[in-house]
PDB file of N, H, CA, C and O in Angstrom:
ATOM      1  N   UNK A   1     -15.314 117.679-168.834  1.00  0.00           N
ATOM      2  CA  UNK A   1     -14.811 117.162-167.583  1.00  0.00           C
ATOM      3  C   UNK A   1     -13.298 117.316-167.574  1.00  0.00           C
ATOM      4  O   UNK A   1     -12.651 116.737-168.446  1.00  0.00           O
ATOM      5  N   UNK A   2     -12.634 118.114-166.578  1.00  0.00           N
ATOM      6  H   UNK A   2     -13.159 118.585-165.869  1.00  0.00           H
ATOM      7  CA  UNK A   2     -11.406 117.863-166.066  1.00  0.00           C
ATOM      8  C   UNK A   2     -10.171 116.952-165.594  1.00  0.00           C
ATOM      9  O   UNK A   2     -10.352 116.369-164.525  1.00  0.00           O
ATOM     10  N   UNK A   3      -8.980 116.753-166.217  1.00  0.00           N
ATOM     11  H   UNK A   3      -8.833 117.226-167.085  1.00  0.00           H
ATOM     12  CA  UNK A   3      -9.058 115.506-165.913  1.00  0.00           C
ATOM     13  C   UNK A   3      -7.806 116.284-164.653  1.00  0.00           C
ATOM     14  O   UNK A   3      -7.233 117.373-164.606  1.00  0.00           O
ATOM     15  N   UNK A   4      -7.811 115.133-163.829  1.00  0.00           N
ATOM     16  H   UNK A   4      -8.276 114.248-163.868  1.00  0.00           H
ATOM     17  CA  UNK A   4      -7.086 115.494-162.459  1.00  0.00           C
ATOM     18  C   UNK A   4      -5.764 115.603-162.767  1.00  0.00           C
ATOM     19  O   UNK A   4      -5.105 115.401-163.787  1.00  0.00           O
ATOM     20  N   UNK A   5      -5.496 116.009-161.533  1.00  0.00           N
ATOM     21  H   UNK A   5      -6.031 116.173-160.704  1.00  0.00           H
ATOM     22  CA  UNK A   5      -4.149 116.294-162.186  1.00  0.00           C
ATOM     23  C   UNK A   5      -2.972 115.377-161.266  1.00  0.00           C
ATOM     24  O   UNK A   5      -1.778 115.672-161.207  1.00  0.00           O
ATOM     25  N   UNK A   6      -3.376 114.646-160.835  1.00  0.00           N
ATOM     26  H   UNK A   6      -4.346 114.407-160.882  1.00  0.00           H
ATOM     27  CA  UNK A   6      -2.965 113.372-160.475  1.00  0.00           C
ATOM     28  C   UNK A   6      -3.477 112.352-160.428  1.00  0.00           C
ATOM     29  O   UNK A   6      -4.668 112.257-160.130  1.00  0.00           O
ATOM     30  N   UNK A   7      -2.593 111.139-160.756  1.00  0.00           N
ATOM     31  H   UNK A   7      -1.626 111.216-160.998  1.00  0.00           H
ATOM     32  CA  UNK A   7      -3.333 109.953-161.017  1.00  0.00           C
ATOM     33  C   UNK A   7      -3.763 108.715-159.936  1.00  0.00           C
ATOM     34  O   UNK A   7      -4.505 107.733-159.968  1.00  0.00           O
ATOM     35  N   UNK A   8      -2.867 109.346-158.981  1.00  0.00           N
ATOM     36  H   UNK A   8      -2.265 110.143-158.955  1.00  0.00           H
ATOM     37  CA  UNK A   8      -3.244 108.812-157.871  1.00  0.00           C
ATOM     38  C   UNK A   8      -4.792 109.027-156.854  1.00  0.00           C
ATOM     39  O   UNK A   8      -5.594 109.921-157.124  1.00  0.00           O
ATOM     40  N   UNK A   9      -5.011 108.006-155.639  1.00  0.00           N
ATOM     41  H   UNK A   9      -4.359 107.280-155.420  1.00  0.00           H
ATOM     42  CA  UNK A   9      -6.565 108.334-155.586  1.00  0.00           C
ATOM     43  C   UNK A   9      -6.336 108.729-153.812  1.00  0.00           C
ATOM     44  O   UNK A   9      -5.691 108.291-152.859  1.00  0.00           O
ATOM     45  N   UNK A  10      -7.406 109.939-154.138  1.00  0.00           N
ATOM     46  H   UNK A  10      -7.929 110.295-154.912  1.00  0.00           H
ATOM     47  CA  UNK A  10      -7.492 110.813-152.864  1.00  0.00           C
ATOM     48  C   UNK A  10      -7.910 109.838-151.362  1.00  0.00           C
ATOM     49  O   UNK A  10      -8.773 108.973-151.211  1.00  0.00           O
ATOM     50  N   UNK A  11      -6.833 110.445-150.330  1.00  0.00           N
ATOM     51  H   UNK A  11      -6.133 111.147-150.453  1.00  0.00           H
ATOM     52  CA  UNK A  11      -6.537 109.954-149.388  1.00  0.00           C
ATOM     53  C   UNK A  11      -8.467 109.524-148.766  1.00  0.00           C
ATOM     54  O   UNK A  11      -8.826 108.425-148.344  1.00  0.00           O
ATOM     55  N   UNK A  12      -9.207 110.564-148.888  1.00  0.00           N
ATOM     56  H   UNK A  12      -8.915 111.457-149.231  1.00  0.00           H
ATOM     57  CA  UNK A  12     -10.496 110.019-148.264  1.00  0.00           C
ATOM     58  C   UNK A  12     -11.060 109.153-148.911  1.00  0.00           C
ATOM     59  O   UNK A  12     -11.839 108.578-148.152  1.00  0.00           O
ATOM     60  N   UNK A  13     -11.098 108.732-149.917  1.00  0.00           N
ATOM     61  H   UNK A  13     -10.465 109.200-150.534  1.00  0.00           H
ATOM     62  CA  UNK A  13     -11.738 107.641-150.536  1.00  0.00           C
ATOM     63  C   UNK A  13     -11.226 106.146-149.803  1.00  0.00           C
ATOM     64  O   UNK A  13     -10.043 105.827-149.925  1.00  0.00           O
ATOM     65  N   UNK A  14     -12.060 105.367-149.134  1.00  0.00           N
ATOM     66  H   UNK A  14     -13.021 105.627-149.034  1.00  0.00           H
ATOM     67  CA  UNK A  14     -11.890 103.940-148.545  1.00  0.00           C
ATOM     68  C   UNK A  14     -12.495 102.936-149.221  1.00  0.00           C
ATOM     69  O   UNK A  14     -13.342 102.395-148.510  1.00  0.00           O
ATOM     70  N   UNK A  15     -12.405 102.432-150.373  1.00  0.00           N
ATOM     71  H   UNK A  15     -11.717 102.871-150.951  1.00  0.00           H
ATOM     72  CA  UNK A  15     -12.955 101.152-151.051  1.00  0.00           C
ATOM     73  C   UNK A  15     -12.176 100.133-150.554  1.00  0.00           C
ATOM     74  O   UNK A  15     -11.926  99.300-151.425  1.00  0.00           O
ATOM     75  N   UNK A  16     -11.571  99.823-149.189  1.00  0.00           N
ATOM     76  H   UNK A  16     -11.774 100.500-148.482  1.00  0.00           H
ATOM     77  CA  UNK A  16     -10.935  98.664-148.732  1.00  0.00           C
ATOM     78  C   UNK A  16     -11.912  97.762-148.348  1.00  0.00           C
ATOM     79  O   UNK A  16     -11.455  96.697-147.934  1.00  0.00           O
ATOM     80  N   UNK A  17     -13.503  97.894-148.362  1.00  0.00           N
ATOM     81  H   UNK A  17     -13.875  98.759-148.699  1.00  0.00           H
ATOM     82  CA  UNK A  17     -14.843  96.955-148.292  1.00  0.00           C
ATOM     83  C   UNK A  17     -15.747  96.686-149.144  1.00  0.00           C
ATOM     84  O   UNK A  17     -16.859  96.176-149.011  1.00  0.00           O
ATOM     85  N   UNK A  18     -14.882  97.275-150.517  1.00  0.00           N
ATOM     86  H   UNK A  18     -13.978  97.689-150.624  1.00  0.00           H
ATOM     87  CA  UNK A  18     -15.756  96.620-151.642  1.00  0.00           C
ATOM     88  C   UNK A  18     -15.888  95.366-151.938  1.00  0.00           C
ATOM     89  O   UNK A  18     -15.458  94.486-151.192  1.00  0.00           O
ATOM     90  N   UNK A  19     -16.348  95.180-152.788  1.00  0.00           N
ATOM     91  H   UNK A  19     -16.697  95.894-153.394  1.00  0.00           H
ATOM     92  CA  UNK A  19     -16.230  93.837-153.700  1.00  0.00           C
ATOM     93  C   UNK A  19     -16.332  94.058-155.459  1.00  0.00           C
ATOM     94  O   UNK A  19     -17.138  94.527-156.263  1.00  0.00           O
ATOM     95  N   UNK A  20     -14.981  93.404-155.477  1.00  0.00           N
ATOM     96  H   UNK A  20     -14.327  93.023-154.825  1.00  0.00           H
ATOM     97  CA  UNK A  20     -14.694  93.803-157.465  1.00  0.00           C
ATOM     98  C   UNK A  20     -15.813  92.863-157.911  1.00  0.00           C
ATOM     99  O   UNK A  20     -15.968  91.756-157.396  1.00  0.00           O
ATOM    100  N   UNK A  21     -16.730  93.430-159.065  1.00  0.00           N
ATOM    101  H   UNK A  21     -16.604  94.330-159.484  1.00  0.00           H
ATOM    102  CA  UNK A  21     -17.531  92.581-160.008  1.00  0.00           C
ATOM    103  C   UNK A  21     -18.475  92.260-158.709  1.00  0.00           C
ATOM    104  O   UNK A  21     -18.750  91.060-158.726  1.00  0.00           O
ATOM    105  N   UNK A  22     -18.989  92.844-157.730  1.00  0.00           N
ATOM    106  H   UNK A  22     -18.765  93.819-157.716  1.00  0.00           H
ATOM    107  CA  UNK A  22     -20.231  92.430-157.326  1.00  0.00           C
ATOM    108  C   UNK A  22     -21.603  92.583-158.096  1.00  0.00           C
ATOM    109  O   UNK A  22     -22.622  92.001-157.721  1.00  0.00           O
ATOM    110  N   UNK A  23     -21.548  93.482-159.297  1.00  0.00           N
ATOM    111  H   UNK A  23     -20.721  93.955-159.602  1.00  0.00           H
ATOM    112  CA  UNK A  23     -23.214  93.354-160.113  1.00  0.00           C
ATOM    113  C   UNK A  23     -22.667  92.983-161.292  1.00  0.00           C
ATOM    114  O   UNK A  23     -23.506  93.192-162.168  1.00  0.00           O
ATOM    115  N   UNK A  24     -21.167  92.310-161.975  1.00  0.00           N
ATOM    116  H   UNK A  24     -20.485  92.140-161.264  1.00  0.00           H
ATOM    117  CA  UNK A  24     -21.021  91.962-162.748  1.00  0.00           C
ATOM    118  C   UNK A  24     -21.926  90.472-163.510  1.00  0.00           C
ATOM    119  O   UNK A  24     -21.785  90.199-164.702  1.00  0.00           O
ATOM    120  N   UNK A  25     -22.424  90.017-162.986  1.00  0.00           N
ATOM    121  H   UNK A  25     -22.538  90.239-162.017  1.00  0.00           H
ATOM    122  CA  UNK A  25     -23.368  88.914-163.116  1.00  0.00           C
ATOM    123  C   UNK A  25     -24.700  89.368-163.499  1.00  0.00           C
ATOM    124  O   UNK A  25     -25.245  88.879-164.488  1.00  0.00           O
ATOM    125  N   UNK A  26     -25.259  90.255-162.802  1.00  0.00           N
ATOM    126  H   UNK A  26     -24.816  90.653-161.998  1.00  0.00           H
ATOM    127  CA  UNK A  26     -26.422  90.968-163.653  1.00  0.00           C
ATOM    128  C   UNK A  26     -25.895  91.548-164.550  1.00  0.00           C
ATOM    129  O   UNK A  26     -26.304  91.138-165.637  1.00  0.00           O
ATOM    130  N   UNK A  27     -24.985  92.516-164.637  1.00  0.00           N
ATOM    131  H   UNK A  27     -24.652  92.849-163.755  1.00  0.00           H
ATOM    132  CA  UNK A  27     -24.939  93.018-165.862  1.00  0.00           C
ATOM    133  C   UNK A  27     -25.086  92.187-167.067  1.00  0.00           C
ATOM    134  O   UNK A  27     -25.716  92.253-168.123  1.00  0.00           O
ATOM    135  N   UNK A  28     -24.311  91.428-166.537  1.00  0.00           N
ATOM    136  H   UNK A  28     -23.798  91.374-165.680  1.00  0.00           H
ATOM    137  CA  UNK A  28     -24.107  89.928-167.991  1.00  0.00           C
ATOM    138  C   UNK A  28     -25.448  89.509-168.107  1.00  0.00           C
ATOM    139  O   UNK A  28     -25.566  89.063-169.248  1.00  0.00           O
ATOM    140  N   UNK A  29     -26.429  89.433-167.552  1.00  0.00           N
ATOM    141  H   UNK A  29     -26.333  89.796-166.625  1.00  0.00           H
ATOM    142  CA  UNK A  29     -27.668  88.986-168.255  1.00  0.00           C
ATOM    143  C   UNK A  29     -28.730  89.771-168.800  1.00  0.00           C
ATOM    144  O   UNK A  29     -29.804  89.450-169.309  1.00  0.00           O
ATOM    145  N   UNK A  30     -27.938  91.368-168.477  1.00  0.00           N
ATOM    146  H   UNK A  30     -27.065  91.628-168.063  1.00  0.00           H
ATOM    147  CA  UNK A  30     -28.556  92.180-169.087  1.00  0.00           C
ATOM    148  C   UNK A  30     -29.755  93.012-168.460  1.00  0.00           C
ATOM    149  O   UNK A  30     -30.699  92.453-167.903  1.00  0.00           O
ATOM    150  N   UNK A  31     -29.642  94.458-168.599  1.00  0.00           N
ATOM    151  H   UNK A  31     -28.875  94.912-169.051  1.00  0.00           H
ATOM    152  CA  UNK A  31     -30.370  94.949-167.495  1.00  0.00           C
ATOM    153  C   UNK A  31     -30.297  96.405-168.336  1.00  0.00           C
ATOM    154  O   UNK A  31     -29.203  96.970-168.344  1.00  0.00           O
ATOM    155  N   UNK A  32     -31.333  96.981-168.986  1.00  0.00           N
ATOM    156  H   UNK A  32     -32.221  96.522-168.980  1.00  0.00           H
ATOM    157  CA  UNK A  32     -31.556  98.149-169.097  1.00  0.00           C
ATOM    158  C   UNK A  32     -32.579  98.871-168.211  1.00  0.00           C
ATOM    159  O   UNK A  32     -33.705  98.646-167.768  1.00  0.00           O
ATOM    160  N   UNK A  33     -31.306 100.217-168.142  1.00  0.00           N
ATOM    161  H   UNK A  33     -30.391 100.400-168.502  1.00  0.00           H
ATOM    162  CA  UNK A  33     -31.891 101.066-167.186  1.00  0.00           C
ATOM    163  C   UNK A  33     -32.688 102.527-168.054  1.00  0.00           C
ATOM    164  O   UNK A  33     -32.292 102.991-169.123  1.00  0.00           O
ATOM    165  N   UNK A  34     -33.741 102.975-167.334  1.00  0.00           N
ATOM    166  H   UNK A  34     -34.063 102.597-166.466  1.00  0.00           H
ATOM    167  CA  UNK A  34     -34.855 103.730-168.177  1.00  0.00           C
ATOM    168  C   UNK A  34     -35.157 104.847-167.051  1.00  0.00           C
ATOM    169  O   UNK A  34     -35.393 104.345-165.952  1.00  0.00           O
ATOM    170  N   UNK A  35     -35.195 106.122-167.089  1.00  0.00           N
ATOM    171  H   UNK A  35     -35.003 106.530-167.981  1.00  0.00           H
ATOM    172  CA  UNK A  35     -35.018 107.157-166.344  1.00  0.00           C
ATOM    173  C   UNK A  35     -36.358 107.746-166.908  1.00  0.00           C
ATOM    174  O   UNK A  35     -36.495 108.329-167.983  1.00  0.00           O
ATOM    175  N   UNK A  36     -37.414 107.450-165.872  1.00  0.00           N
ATOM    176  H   UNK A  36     -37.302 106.977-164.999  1.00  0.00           H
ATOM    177  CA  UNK A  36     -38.933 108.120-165.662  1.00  0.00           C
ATOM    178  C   UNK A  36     -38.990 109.589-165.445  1.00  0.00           C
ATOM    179  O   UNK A  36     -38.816 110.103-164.340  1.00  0.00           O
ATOM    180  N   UNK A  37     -39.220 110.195-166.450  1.00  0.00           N
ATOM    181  H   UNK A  37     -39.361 109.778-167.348  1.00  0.00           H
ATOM    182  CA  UNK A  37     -39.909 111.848-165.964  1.00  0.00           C
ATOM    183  C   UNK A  37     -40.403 111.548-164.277  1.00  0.00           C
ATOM    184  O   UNK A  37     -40.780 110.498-163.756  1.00  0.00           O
ATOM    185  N   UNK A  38     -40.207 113.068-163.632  1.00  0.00           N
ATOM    186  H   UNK A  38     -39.901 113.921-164.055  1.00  0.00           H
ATOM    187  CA  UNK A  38     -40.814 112.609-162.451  1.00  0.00           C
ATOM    188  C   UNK A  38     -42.048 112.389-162.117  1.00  0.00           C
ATOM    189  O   UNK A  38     -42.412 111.779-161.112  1.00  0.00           O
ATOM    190  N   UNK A  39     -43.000 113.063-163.260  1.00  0.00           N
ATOM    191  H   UNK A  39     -42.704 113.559-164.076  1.00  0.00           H
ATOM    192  CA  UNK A  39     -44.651 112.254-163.159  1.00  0.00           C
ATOM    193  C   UNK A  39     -45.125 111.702-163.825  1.00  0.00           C
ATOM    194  O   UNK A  39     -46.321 111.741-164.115  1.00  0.00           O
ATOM    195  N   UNK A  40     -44.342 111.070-164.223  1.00  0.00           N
ATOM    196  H   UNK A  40     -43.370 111.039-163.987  1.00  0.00           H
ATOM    197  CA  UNK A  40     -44.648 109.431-164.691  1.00  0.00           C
ATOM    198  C   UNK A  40     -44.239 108.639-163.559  1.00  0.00           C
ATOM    199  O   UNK A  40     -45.080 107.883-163.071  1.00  0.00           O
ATOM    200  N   UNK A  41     -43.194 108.686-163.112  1.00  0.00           N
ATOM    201  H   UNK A  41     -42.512 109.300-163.508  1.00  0.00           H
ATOM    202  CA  UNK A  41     -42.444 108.387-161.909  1.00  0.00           C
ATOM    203  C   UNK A  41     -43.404 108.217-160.273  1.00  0.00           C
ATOM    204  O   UNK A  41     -43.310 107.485-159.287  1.00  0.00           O
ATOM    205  N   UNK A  42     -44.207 109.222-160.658  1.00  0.00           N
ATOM    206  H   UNK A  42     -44.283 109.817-161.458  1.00  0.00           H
ATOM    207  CA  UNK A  42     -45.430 109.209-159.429  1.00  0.00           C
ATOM    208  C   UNK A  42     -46.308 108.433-159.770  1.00  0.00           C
ATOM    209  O   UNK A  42     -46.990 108.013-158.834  1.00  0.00           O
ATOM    210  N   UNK A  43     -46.629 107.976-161.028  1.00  0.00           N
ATOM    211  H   UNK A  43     -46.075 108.316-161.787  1.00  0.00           H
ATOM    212  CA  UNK A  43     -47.601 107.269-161.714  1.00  0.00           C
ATOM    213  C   UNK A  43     -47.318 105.611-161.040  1.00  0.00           C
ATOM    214  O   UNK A  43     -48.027 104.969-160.265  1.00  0.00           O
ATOM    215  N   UNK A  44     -46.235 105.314-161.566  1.00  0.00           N
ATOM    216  H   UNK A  44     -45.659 105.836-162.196  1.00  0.00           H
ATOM    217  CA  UNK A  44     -45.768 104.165-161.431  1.00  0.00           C
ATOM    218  C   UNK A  44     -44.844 104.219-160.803  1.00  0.00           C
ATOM    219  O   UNK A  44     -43.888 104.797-161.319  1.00  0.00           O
ATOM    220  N   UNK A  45     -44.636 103.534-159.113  1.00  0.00           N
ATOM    221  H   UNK A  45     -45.413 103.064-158.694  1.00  0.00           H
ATOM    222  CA  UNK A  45     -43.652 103.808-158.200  1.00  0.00           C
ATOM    223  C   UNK A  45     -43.092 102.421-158.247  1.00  0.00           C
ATOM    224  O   UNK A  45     -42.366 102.159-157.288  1.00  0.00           O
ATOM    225  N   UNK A  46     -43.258 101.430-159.168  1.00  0.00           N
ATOM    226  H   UNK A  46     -43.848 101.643-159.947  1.00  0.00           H
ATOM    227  CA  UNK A  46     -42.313 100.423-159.201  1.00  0.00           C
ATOM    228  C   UNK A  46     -41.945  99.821-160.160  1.00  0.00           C
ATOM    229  O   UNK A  46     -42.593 100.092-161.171  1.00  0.00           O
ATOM    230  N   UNK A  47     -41.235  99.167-160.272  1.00  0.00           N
ATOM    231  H   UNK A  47     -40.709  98.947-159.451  1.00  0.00           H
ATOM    232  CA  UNK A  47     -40.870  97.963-162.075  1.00  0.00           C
ATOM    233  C   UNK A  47     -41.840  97.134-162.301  1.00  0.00           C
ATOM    234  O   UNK A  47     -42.146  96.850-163.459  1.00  0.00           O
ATOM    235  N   UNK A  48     -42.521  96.580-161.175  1.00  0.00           N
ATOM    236  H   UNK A  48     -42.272  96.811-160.234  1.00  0.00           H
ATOM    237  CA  UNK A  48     -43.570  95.536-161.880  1.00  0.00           C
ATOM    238  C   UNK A  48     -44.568  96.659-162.399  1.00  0.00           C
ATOM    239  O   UNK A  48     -44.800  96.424-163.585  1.00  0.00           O
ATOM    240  N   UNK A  49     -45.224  97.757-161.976  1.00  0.00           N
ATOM    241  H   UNK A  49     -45.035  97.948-161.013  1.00  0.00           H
ATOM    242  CA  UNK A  49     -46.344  98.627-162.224  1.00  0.00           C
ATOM    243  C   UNK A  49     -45.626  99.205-163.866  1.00  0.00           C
ATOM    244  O   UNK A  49     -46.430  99.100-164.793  1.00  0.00           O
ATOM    245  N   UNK A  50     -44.495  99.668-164.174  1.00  0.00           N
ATOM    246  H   UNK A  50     -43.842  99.753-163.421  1.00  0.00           H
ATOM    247  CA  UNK A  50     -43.669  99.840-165.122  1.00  0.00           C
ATOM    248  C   UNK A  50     -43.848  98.938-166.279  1.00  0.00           C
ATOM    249  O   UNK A  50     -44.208  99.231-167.419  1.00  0.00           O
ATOM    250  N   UNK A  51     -43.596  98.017-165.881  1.00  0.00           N
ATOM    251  H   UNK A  51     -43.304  97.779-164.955  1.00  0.00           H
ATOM    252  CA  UNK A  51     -43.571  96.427-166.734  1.00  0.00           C
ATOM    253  C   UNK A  51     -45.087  96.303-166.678  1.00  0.00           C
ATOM    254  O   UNK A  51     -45.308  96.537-167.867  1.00  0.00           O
ATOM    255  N   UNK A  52     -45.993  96.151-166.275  1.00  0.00           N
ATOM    256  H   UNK A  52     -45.813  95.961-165.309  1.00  0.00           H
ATOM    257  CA  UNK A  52     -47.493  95.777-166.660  1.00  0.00           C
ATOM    258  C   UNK A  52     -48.261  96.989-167.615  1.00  0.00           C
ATOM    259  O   UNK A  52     -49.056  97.153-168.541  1.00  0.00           O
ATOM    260  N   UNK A  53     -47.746  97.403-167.046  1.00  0.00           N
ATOM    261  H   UNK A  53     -47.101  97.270-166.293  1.00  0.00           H
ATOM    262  CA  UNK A  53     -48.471  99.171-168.055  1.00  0.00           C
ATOM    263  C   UNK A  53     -47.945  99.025-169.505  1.00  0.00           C
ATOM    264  O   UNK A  53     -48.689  99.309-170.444  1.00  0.00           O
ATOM    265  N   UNK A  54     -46.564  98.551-169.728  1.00  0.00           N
ATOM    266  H   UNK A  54     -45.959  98.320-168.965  1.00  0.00           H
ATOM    267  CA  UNK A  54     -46.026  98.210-170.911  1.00  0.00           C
ATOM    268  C   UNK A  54     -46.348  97.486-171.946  1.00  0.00           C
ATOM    269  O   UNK A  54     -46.569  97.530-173.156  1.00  0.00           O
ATOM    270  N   UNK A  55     -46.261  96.372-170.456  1.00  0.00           N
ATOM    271  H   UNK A  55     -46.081  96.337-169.473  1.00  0.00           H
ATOM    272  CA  UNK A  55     -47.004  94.892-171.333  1.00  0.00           C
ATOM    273  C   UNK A  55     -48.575  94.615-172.212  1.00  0.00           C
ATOM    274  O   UNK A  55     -48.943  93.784-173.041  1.00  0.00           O
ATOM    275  N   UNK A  56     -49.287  95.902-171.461  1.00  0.00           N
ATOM    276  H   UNK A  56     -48.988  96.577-170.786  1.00  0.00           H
ATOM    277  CA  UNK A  56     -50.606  96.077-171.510  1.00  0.00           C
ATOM    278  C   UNK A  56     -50.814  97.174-172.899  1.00  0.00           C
ATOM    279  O   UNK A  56     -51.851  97.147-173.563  1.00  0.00           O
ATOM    280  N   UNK A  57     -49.842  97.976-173.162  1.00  0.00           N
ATOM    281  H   UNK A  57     -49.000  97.999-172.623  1.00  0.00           H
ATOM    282  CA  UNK A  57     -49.661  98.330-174.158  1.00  0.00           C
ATOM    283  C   UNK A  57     -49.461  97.740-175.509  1.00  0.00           C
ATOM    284  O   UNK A  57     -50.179  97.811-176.506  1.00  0.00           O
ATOM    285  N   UNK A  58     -48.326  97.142-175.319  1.00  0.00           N
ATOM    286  H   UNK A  58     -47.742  97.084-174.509  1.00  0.00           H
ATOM    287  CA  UNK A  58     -47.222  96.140-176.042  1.00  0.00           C
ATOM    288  C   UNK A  58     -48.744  95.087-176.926  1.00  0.00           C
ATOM    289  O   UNK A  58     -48.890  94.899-178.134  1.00  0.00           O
ATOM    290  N   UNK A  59     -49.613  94.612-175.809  1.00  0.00           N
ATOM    291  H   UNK A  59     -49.494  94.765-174.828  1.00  0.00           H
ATOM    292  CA  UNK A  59     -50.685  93.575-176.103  1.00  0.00           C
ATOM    293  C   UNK A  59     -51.702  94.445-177.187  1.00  0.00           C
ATOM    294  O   UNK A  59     -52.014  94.022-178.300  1.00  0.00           O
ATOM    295  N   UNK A  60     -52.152  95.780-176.593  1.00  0.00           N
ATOM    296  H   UNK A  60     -51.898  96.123-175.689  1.00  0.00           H
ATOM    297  CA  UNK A  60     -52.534  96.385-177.426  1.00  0.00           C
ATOM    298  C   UNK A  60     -52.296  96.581-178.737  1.00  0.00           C
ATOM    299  O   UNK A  60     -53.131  96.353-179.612  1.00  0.00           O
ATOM    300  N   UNK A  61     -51.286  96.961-178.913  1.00  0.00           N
ATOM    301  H   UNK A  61     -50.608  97.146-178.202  1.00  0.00           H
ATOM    302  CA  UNK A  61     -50.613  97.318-180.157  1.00  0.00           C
ATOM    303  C   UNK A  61     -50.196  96.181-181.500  1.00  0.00           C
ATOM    304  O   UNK A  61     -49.879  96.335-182.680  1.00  0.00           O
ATOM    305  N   UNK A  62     -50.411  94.908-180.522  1.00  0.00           N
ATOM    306  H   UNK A  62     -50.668  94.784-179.564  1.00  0.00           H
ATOM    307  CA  UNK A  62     -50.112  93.573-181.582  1.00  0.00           C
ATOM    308  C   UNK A  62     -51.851  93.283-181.964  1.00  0.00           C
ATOM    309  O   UNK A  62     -52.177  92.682-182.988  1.00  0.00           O
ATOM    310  N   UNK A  63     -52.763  93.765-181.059  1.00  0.00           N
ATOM    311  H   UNK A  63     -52.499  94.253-180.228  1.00  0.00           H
ATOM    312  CA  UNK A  63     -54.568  93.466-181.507  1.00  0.00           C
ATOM    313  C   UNK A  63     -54.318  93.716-182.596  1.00  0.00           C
ATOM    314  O   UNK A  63     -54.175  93.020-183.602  1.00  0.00           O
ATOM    315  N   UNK A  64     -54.212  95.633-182.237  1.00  0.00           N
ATOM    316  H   UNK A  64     -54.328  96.198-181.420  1.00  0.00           H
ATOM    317  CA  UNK A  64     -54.853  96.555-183.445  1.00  0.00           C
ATOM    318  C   UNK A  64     -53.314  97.035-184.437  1.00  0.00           C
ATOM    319  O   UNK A  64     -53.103  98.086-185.041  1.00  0.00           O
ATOM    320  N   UNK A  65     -52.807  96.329-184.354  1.00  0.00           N
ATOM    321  H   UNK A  65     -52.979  95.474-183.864  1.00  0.00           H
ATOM    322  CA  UNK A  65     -51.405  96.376-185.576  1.00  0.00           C
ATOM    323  C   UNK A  65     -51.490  98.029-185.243  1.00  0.00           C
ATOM    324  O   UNK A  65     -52.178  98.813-184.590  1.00  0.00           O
ATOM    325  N   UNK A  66     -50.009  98.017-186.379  1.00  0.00           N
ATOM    326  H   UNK A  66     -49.450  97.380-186.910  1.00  0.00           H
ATOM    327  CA  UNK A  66     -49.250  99.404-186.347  1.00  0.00           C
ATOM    328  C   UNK A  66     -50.501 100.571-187.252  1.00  0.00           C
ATOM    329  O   UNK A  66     -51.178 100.319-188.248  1.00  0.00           O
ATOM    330  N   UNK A  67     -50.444 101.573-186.606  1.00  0.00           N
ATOM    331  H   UNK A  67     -49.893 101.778-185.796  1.00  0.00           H
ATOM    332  CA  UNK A  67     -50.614 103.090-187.818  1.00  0.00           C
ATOM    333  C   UNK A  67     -50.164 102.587-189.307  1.00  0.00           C
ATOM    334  O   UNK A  67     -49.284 101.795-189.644  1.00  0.00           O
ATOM    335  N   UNK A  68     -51.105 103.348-190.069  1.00  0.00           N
ATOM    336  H   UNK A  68     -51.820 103.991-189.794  1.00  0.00           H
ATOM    337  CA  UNK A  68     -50.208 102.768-191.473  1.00  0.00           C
ATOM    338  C   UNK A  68     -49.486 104.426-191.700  1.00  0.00           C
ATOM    339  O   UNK A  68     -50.161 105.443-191.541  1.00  0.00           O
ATOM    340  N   UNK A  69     -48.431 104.441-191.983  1.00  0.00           N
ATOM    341  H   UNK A  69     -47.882 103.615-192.113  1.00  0.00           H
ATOM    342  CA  UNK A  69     -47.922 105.216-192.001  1.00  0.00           C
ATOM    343  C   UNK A  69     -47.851 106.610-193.464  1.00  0.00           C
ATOM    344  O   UNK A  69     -47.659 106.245-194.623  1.00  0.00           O
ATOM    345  N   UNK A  70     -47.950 107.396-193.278  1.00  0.00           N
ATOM    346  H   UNK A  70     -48.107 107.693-192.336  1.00  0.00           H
ATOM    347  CA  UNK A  70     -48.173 108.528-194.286  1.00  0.00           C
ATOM    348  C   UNK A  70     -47.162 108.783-195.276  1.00  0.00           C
ATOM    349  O   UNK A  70     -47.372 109.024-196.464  1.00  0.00           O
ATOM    350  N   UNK A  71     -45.550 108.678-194.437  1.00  0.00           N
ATOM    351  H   UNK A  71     -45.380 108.481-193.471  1.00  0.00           H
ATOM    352  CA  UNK A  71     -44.729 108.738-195.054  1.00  0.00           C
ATOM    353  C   UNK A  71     -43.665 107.558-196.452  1.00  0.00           C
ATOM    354  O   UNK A  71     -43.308 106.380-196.488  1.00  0.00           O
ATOM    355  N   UNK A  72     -43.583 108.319-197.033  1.00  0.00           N
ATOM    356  H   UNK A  72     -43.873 109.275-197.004  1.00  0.00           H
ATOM    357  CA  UNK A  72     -43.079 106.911-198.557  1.00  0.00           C
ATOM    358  C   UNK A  72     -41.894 106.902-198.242  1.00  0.00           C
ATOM    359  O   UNK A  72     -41.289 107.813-197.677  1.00  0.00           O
ATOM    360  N   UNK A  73     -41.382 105.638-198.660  1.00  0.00           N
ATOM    361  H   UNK A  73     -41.873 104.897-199.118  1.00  0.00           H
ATOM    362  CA  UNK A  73     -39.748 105.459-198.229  1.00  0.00           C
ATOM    363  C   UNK A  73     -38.800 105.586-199.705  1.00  0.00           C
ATOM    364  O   UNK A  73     -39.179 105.185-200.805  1.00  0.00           O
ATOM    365  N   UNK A  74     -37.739 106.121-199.464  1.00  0.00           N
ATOM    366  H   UNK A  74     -37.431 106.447-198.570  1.00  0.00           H
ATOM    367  CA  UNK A  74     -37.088 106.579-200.763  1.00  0.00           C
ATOM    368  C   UNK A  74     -36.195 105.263-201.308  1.00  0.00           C
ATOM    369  O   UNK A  74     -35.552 105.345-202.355  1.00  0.00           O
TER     370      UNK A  74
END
């Protein structure tokens, strides 16, 4: 990436209707973001469908415990 060659900010840009720290409050409680292939993405068109498919996994996986694994640790 290029860096400009001035430090000043281009005349078309209007952030005179922002608001500083408007998602600073979520951020602070924490919010990871997760970027769906796009057909998976067709699969599940929302966060709760996202989150239940997970959860439904997640439940699975504590039944029938982990793979025992093949590899020896050094």
């Amino acid at each position: 990436m290029k860096k400009a060659e001035s430090d000043e900010m281009r005349a078309h840009y209007d952030f005179s209707a922002g608001v500083r720290g408007k998602y600073a409050a979520r951020l602070a409680k924490g919010a990871n973001v997760v970027v769906l292939d796009r057909d998976v993405a067709k699969v599940f068109r929302t966060s709760k469908a996202v989150n239940d498919a997970l959860r439904v996994l997640a439940e699975a996986g504590k039944r029938h415990g982990r793979p025992k694994s093949s590899r020896k640790s050094a």
